[in-house]
C-alpha positions in Angstrom: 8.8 -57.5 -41.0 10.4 -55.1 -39.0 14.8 -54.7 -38.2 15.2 -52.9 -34.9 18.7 -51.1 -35.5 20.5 -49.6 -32.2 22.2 -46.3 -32.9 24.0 -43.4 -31.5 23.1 -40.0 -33.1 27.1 -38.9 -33.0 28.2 -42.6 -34.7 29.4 -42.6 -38.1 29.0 -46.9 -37.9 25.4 -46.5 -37.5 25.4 -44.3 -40.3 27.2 -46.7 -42.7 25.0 -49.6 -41.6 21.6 -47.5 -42.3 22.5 -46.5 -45.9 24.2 -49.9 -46.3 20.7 -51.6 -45.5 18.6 -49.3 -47.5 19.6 -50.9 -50.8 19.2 -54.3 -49.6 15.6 -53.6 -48.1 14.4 -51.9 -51.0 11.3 -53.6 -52.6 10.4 -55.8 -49.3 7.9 -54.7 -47.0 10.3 -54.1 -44.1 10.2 -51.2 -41.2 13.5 -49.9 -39.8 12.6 -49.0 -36.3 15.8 -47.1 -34.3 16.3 -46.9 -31.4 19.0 -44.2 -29.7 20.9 -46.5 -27.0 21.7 -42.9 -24.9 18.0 -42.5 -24.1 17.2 -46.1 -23.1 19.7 -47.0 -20.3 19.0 -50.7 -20.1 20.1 -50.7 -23.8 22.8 -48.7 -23.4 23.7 -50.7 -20.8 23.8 -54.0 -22.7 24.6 -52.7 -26.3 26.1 -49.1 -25.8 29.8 -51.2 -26.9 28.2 -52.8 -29.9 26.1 -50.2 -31.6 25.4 -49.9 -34.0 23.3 -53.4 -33.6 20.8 -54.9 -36.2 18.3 -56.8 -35.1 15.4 -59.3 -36.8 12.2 -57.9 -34.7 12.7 -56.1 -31.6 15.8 -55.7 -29.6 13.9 -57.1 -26.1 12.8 -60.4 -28.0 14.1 -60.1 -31.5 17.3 -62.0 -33.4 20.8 -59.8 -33.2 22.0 -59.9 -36.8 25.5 -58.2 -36.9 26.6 -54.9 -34.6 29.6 -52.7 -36.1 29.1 -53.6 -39.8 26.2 -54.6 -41.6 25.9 -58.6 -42.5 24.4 -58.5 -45.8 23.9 -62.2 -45.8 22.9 -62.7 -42.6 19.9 -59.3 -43.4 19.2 -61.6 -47.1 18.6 -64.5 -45.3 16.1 -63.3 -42.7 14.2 -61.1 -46.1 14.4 -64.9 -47.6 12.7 -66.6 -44.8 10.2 -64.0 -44.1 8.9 -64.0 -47.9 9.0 -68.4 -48.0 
């Protein structure tokens, strides 16, 4: 399973949302991929007012979970379905 999370490297909200999805990831075979919006223009373009932005998968084809804060239920719920 992999979360895509959108980020800015100056952006304390994308800080709180990585160490607020550590704990919840922990134990589950899950790779945070992240992706800096301010090198990839069409993402920037599209996200650059959301970020930080979580998604399920890949931000091209993936599921957007939450953007500013981190949705622990919505991140439980996708760990939940992938291990059913």
């Amino acid at each position: 399973m992999t979360f895509t999370l959108l980020i800015r490297s100056y952006c304390h909200l994308c800080d709180d949302m990585r160490e607020a999805l550590r704990p919840i990831i922990a134990g589950h075979q899950v790779e945070v991929v992240e992706i800096d919006v301010d090198v990839e223009p069409a993402l920037e373009n599209r996200y650059g007012e959301l970020v930080p932005v979580l998604f399920l998968g890949d931000a091209a084809t993936g599921r957007e979970l939450c953007h500013y804060h981190l949705d622990r239920v919505a991140v439980a719920n996708a760990l939940r379905a992938a291990a059913a």
